[in-house]
N, C-alpha and C positions, 0 to 999 in steps of 0.2 A: 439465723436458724430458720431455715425451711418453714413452712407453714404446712397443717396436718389439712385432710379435707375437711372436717369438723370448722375449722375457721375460716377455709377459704369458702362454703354453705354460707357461716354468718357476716362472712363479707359479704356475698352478693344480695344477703338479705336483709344489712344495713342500705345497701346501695337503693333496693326497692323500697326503701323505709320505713322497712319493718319494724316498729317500736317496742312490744314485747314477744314473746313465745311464752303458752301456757302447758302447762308440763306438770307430772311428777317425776322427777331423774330417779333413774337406776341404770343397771351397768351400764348396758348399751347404751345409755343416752348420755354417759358422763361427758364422756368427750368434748360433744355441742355442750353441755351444759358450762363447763369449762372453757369453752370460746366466746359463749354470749357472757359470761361475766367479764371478760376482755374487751368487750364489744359496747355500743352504745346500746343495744337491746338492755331490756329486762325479761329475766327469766320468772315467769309469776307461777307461786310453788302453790300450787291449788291442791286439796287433800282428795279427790276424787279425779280422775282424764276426763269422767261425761261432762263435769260442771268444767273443764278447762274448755273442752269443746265448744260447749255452750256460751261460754262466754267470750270464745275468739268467733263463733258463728254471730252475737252481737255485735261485736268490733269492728266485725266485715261489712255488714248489712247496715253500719252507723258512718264507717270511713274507708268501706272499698275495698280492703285485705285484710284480713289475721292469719296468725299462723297459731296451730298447738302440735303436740307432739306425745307420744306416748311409746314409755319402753315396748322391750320387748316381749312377745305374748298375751299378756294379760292388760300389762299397760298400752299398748294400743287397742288391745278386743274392748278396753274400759271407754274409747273414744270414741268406738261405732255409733251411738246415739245421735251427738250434738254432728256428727259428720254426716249422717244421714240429714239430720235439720238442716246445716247449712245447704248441702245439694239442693236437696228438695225448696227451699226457698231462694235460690240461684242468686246465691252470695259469694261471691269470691274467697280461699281461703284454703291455705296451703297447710296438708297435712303429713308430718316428717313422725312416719313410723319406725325407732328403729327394731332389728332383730338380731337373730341369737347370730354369731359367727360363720361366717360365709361356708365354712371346711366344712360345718355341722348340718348344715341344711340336707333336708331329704334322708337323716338319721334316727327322726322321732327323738331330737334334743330335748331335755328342758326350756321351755316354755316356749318350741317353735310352733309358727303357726306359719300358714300361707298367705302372704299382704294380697298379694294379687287376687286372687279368690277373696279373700278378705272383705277390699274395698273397692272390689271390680264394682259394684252396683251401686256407688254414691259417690262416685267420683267422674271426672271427664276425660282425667290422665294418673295413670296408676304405672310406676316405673320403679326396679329397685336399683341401685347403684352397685355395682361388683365390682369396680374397676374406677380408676384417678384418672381413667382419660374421657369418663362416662360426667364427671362430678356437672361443671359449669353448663355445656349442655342440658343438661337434666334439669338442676335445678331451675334455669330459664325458659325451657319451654315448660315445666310446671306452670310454675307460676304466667305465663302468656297464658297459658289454657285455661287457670283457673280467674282469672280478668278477663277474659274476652269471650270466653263461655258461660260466664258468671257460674260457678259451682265450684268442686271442689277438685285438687291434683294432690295425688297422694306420689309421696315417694318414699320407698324402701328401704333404707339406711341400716348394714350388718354393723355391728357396736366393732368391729376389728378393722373394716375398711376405712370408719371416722378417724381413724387414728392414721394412717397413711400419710403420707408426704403427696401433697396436692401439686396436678400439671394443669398448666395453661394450655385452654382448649384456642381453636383456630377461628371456633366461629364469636358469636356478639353473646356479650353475657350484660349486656341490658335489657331492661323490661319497657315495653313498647304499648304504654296505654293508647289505642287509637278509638276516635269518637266518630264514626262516620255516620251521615246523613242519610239514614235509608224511609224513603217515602215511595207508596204507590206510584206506577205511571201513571201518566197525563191518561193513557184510557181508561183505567180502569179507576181514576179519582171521577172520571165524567161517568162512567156504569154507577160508584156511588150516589153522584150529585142527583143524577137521575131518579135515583131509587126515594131518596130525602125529600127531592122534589117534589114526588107524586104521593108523597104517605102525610095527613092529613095531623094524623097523631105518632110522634117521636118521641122516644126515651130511651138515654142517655145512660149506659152501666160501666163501671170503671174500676178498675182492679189497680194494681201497685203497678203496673206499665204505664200508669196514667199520672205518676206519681211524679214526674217535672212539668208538666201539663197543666196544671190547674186553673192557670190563667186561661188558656189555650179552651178547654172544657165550658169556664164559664161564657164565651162567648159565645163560642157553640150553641150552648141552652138557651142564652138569650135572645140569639137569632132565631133559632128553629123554637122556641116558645117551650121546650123540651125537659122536663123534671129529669133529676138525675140521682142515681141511687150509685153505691157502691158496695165493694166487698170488704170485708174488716179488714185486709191488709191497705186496701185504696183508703181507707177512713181520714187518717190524719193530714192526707195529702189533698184531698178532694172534696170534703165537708165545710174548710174555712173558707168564709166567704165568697158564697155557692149560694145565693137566695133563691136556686132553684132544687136544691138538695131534696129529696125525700126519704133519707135513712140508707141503712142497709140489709139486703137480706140474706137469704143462705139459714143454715140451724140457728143462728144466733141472733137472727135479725129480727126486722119489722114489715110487719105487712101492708105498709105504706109502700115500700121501693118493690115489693111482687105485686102489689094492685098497681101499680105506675109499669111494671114491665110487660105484665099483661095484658093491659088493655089498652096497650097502643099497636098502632098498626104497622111499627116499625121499632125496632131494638136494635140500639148502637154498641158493642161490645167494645169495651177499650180498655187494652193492653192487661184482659183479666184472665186466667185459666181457672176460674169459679168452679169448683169440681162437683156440685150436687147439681146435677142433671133434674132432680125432680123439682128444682127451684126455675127450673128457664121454662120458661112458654113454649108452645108446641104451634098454635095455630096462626101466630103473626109471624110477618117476617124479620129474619133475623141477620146482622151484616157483624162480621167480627174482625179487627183491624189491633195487631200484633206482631210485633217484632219479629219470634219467634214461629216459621210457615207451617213448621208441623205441628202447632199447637191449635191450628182452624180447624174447626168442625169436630173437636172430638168430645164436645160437652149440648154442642146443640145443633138442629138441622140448619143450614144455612143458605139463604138468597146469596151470599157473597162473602168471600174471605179474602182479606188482602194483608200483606206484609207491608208492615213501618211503624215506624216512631211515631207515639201518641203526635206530639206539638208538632211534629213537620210534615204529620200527616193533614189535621186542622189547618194549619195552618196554609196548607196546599188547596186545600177543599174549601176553604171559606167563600172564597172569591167565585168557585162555581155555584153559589144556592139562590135560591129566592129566599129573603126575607118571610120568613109563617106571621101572620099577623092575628091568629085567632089565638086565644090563650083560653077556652074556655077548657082543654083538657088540660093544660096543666096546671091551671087555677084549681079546678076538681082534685087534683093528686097533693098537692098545699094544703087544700083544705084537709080532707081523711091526715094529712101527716103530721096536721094541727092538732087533731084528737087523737091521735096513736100519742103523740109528746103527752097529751097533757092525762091518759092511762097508763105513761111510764110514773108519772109524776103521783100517781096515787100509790104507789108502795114509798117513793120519797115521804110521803105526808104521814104514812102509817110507819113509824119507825122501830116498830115491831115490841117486845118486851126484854126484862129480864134474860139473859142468856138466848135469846131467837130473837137479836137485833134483825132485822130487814138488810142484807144484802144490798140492796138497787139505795138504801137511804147512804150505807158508806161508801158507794163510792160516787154516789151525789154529792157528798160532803169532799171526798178526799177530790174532786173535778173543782169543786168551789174553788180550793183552800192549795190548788196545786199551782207551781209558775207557771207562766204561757209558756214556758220552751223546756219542762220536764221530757226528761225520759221515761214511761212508764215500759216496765214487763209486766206479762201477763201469765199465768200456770194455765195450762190446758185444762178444760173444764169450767166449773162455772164462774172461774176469774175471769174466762174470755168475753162471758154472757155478759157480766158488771163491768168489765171494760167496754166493751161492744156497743155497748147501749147507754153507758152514761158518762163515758169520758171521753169529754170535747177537742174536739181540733181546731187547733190556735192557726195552723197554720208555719208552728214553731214545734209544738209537742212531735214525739215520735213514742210508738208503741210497736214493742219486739214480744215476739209468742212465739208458739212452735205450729203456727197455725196452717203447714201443711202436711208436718208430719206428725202431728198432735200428740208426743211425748209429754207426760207428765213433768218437773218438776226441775223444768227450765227457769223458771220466774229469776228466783233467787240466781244462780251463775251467768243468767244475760245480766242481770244490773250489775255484777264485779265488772263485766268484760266491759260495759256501758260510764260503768263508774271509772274504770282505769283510763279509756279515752278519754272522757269527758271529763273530766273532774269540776269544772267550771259548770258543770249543769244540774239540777235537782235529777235524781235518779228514785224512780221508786217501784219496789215488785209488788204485785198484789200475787199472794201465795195462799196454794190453797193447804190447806192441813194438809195432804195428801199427798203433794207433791214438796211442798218443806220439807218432810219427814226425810222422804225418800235418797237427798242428798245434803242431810242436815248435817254433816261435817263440816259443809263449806261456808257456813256460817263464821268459822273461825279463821279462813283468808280475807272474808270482809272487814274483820279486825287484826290482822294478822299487817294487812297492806292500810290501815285506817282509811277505809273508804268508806264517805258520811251519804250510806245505801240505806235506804229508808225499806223495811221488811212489814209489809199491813198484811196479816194473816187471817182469811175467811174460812174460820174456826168453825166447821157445819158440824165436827165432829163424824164425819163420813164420805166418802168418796160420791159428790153430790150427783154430776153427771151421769157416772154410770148405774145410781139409783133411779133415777129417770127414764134410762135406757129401760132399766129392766120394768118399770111400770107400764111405761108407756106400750111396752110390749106383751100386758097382760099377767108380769110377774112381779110377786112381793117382791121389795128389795131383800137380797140374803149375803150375806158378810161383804157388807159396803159399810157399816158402821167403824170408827174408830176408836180407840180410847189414845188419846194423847199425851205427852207430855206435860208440862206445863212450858209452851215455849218462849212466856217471859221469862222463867228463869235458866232457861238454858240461853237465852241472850246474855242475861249475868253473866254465865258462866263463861260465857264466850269472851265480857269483855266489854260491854256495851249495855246500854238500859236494856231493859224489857218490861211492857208495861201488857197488862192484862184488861180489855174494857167487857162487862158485863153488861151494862144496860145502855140503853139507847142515849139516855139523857147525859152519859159522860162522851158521848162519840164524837162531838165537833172539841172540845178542847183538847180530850188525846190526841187526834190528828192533828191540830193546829201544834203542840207542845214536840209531837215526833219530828214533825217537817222542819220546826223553828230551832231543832237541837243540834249544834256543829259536829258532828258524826254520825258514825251507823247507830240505828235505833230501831227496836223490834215492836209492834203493833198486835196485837193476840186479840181480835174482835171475836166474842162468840155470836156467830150468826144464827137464823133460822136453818135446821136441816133439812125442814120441809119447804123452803122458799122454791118453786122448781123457775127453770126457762125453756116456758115453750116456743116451738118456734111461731113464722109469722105465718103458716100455712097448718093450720092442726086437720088431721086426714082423720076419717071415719073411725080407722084402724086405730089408730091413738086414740082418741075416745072411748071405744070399747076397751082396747087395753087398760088406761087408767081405771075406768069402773070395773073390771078385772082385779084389777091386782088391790085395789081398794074394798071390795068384795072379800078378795081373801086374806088380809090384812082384818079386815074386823072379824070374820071367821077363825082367824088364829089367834084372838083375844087382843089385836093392839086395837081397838075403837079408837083411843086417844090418839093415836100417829093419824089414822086412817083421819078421823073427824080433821085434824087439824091441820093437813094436806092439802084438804079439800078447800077449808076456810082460809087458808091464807092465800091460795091461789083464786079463788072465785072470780073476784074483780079479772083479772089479766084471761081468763078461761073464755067470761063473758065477754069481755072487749075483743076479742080476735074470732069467737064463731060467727 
């Protein structure tokens, strides 16, 4: 019996060893849904497409490819989010939309939409299949485009054409992973070496292009004498065993790596696209060295921008420098990053009260008490701050966010898509109220597929970020407050514990008892809602905003918010002006 094109797709995506596809099936999607249960694939039936997104944009950015899929209409418009994430974090990862029936197209059908228009703008290659002599084609140069470009390749799938009788096409229907070796020329490594050469004081900034490199980095620093900061996606790759390290900056950072990037006479950019422009130095000079050629200069003014590979870049350059043998400015940036550590380390000691546990203390605790080779997710907002700032790189750990396209309430369906590769590795989401709620269905595929996902919830009881926003900006917070759930017993409900911690004094043995429990287990910590994270650079304008909106916060009768805003931030306010 012939084979339909539905099956000869999950052939050639057994071939590139596609392991699962995340999906909700309906009509249009039957068909594949019905070839991958023939296939070695698993179809993972996720109750939401964003969380299936989300956690094939995990699986990508943890092992190189995923693939999800979403019917027609609705069920692919449900995948725009986590397909947007993966683009923008330039993860590989093939997206199989299908749609309503080829005839029906351009009639205003039930639930048609336009893919093309669609996912023109988060994709690298966006094609629809009309025709059996289009299938193998298509889906191989997808999928090339989407590994070599690292983002996403969308294709178009009409639920009538999966059903066809599949031809063999004439061109190659393998997938051609190549690795090649792109470093600056021999001139323009010596215009570098030159520039190293004569700059007295150097520091070292490193984004997730720096992210095979780490070896490579540290010698760098310890030749050129060079403290070295990073971006929170560089963090886990570039922090372990880095005795030159100075933190990270950007909104969520420390102003240990913006006093080390400022005040030197020279800034090495490596392999970062760091997007807050009012975090980079303006009056030193600045060299930026990235893979990517149209990504120079568009974050800061530049002495020099060259194309390559973090470690073949280094590696080419070493051999041109002089040895720096003065260490007194990077000894100066060690020390300030000595006393930055040890005012993170005073909200650790103050472990806040009754229901306004301290944030920065759990996830001091849950960094103790986590393996060296965890996977941690993170929710956009102020999980990213308690990530950011107190959970350490082993060198082994890896930490998935939505941290350049800052969507809510990813946490939770990156550790399915983290759990289903991995299985063999602790996985755990730090979830914020806010963003749990928002795809709290999918709590029931984590039990659904029994995957032992550890869920620690920073219960602020409010949308904590965007209450800061609007302070800082001179305005009361106004409907940022939540009322929740109770979301240990909706873990119940799901399947799994759910344990609720109130006070500070029961925090290190719930976490020890969730992590140490052979499955998914849900963590409900009520935090401070007042705990805020300022960044490592607080401007005039913030200042006056906060006394702004605290101002009129006690003129609207909350004294008590306002009073206690104030006092739980003081310490971290005074340490950084």
């Amino acid at each position: 019996m012939a084979k339909n094109i539905a099956e000869q797709i999950v052939e050639m995506l057994e071939n590139a060893n596609v392991k699962r596809i995340y999906a909700v099936t309906g009509d249009s999607l039957n068909h594949l849904n019905i070839a991958v249960k023939k296939s070695s694939i698993e179809w993972i039936h996720v109750r939401h497409e964003e969380a299936g997104a989300y956690a094939a944009a995990a699986e990508a950015e943890l092992d190189g490819f995923a693939v999800c899929a979403g019917s027609c209409g609705p069920g692919h418009v449900h995948l725009i989010n986590g397909v947007y994430e993966a683009h923008r974090s330039h993860v590989p990862m093939l997206v199989i939309a299908s749609s309503i029936p080829s005839d029906e197209m351009g009639m205003d059908y039930f639930q048609e939409t336009n893919t093309i228009k669609l996912f023109d703008d988060c994709s690298h290659y966006n094609q629809m299949i009309t025709r059996p002599e289009q299938v193998q084609r298509t889906v191989q140069t997808a999928i090339q485009h989407a590994i070599s470009k690292k983002g996403v390749a969308v294709i178009g799938l009409p639920g009538d054409v999966s059903e066809l009788n599949a031809e063999e096409a004439t061109t190659s229907n393998k997938v051609f992973k190549t690795n090649p070796i792109i470093r600056p020329s021999d001139e323009e490594l010596n215009q570098l070496a030159d520039l190293v050469n004569e700059s007295k004081k150097v520091t070292i900034y490193c984004g997730i292009g720096a992210e095979n490199a780490n070896t490579e980095v540290v010698e760098l620093s310890k030749y050129l004498k060079a403290p070295v900061g990073y971006s929170f996606r560089g963090k886990m790759a570039i922090q372990p065993n880095n005795p030159n390290e100075v933190g990270l900056t950007g909104l969520l950072g420390l102003p240990s790596a913006y006093h080390a990037m400022h005040e030197a006479d020279l800034l090495i950019l490596l392999g970062t696209d760091f997007p807050y422009q009012k975090f980079m130095p303006v009056k030193n000079k600045i060299v930026q060295i990235d893979e990517s050629p149209e990504r120079l200069g568009r974050r800061a003014k530049l002495e020099l921008g060259l194309a390559g590979d973090v470690k073949e870049t280094i590696k080419a350059l070493l051999p041109l420098l002089n040895e720096k043998t003065d260490v007194h400015f990077l000894n100066q940036q060690l020390e300030f990053y000595e006393k930055v550590k040890e005012t993170q380390l005073t909200y650790v000691k103050d472990f806040g009260k009754e229901n306004a546990i301290q944030p920065e203390f759990v996830a001091h605790t849950l960094d103790k008490l986590a393996k060296k080779d965890t996977i941690f997710t993170v929710d956009t907002g102020m999980c990213c701050v308690w990530g950011a700032r107190y959970i350490t790189g082993t060198g082994e750990r890896k930490m998935l966010g939505s941290f350049n396209h800052g969507s809510m309430a990813n946490a939770m369906p990156m550790a399915i898509g983290a759990s289903l590769a991995h299985p063999e590795r602790q996985v755990i989401a730090m979830c914020g109220d806010g963003g749990l709620s928002m795809l709290l269905g999918d709590m029931a595929t984590i039990f659904q597929y029994k995957l032992p996902v550890k869920l620690i919830v920073f219960n602020n009881r409010a949308l904590g970020m965007v209450k800061l926003e609007m302070e800082v900006g001179g305005m009361p917070d106004n409907e940022t407050d939540m009322i929740n759930p109770d979301f240990g017993m909706i873990a119940q409900a799901m399947g799994y514990p759910g344990k609720n911690v109130h006070k500070p004094e029961e925090v290190e043995a719930a976490i020890k008892e969730c992590l140490e429990y052979n499955g998914p287990y849900l963590l409900n910590i009520f935090t401070n809602p007042n705990a805020l994270a300022l960044p490592p650079k607080i401007e005039f304008e913030q200042v006056v905003g906060m006394t702004k909106s605290m101002a009129q916060l006690m003129l609207g009768g909350k004294m008590e918010e306002a009073l206690d805003t104030v006092k739980t931030n003081y310490k971290h306010i005074k340490g950084l002006l």
